[in-house]
C-alpha positions in Angstrom: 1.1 33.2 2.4 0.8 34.3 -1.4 -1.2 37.5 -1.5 0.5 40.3 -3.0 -1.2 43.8 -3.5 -3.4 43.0 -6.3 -4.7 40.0 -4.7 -5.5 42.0 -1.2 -7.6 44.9 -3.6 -9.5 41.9 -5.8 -10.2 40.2 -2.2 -11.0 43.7 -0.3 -14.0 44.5 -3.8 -15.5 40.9 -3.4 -15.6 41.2 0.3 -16.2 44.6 0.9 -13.2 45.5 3.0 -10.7 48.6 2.1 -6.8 48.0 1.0 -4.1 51.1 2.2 -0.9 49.9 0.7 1.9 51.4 3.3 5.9 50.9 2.3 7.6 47.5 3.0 9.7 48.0 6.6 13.0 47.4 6.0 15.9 47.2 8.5 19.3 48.7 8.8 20.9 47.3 5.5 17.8 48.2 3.5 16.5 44.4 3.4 12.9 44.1 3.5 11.6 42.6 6.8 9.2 39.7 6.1 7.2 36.8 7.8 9.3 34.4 5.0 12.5 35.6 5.7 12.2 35.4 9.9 11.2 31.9 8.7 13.9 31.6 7.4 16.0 32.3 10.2 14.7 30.2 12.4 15.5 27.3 10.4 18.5 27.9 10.2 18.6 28.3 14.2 19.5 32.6 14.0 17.1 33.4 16.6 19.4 36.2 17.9 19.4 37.8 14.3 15.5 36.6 14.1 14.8 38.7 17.2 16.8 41.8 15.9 13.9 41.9 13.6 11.1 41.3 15.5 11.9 43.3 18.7 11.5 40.4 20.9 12.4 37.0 21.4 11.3 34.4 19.2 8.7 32.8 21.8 7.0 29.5 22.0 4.0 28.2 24.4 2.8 24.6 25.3 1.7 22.5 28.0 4.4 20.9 30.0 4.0 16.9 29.3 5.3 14.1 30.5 8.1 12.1 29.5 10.5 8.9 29.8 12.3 11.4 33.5 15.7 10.5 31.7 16.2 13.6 32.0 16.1 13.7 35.8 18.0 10.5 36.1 20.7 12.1 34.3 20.8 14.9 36.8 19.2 17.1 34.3 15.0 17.3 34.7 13.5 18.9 32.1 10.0 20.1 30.7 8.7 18.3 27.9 6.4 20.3 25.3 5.5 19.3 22.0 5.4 22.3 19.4 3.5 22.4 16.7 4.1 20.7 13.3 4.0 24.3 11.7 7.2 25.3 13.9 10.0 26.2 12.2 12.8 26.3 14.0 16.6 24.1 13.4 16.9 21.2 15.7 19.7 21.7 18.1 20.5 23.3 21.7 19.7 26.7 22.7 20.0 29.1 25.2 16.7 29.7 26.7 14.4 31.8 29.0 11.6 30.1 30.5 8.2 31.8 31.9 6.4 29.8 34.7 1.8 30.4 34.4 2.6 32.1 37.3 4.8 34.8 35.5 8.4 33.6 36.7 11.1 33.0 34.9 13.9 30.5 34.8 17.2 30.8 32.6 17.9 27.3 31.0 19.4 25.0 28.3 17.0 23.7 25.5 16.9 20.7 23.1 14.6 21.2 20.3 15.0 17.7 18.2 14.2 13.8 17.8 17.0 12.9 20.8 18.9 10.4 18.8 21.1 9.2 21.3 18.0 7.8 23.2 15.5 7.2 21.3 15.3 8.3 17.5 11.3 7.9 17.1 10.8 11.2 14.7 8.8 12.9 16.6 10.4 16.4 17.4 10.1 17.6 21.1 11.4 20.7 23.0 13.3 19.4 26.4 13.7 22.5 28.8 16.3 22.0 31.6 15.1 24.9 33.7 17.7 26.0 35.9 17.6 26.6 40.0 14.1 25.0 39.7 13.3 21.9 41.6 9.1 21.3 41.6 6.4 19.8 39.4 5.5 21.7 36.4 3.0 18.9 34.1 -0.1 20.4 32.7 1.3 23.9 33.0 1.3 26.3 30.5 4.4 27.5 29.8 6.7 29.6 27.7 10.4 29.1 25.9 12.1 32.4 24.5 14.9 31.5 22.8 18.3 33.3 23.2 20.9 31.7 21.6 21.8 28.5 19.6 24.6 26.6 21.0 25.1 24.0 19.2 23.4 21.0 16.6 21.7 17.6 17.6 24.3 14.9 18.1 24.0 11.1 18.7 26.7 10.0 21.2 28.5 7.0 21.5 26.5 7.0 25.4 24.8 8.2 28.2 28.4 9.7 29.9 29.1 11.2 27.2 26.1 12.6 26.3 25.8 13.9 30.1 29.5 15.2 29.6 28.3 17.2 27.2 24.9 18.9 28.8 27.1 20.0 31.4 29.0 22.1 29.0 25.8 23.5 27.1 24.6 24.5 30.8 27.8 26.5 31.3 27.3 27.9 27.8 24.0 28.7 28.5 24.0 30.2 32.0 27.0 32.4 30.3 25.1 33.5 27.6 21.9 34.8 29.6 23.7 36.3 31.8 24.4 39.6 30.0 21.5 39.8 27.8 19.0 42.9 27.7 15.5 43.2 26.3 15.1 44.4 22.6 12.2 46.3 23.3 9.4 46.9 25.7 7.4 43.8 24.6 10.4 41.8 24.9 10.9 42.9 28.4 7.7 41.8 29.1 7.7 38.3 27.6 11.3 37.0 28.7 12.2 39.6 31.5 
């Protein structure tokens, strides 16, 4: 992540490959677009703003694991995935799509985070609650666009009120999807 120019045309002579420097892309306030700074974004959980300047959703794929089903005891199932170490993305609850193998999607209501109210083990996990989807979806490969952050991690004093509170990310959620519209062909294809 530290080549510039002059490292690219050093690198292209010792391994015989050509260099064509081309303008940075830059987007409607004249700030250049970069890897670093969509990065940066999505640490600090911006993944509207982070799409703006992709074209399309900010998109993550794993297999759906299993987990402690507190989730569906809470009336609230939801498909597990780990992500990988390198992800950078703010722990908290977002407003998701979710895409089946099979192509289908699923609006729903994502915690990205170490759970603290249950169990705090350090480990970060994405928790899908897929909505209007009742059905078995372990070992599948499966992927998350994300829409919209709702809201940071929070430990609550319990279980009531923790489920108190899912209900209203749900809401928040299902109101947010509801009007969106794909940035770009490619993003109509991933999350629509």
């Amino acid at each position: 992540r530290q080549g510039g120019p002059a490292y690219l045309m050093a690198a292209g002579e010792l391994h015989c490959f050509g260099v064509t420097l081309v303008d940075a892309f830059r987007d409607e306030g004249a700030e250049v677009v970069s890897s670093s700074r969509i990065r940066a974004l999505l640490c600090e959980g911006a993944v509207a703003e982070a799409a703006g300047l992709l074209g399309y959703r900010f998109t993550v794929e794993s297999e759906v694991i299993g987990g402690q089903q507190l989730g569906r005891t809470l009336g609230f199932p939801t498909a597990n995935m780990r992500l990988s170490p390198e992800a950078t993305l703010k722990e908290g609850i977002y407003a998701v799509r979710f895409r089946r193998a099979d192509g289908t999607l699923h609006d729903g209501v994502a915690s990205f985070g170490r759970r603290p109210t249950v169990d705090d083990n350090g480990a970060p996990l994405l928790e899908t609650f897929v909505f209007d989807f009742s059905g078995d979806l372990y070992g599948e490969i499966c992927a998350v666009s994300f829409f919209g952050f709702l809201r940071a991690e929070v430990k609550f004093d319990g279980l009531d009120a923790l489920v108190a509170q899912m209900k209203r990310d749900e809401v928040e959620a299902r109101a947010l999807l509801a009007g969106v519209r794909p940035l770009s062909d490619l993003d109509a294809a991933i999350a629509f």
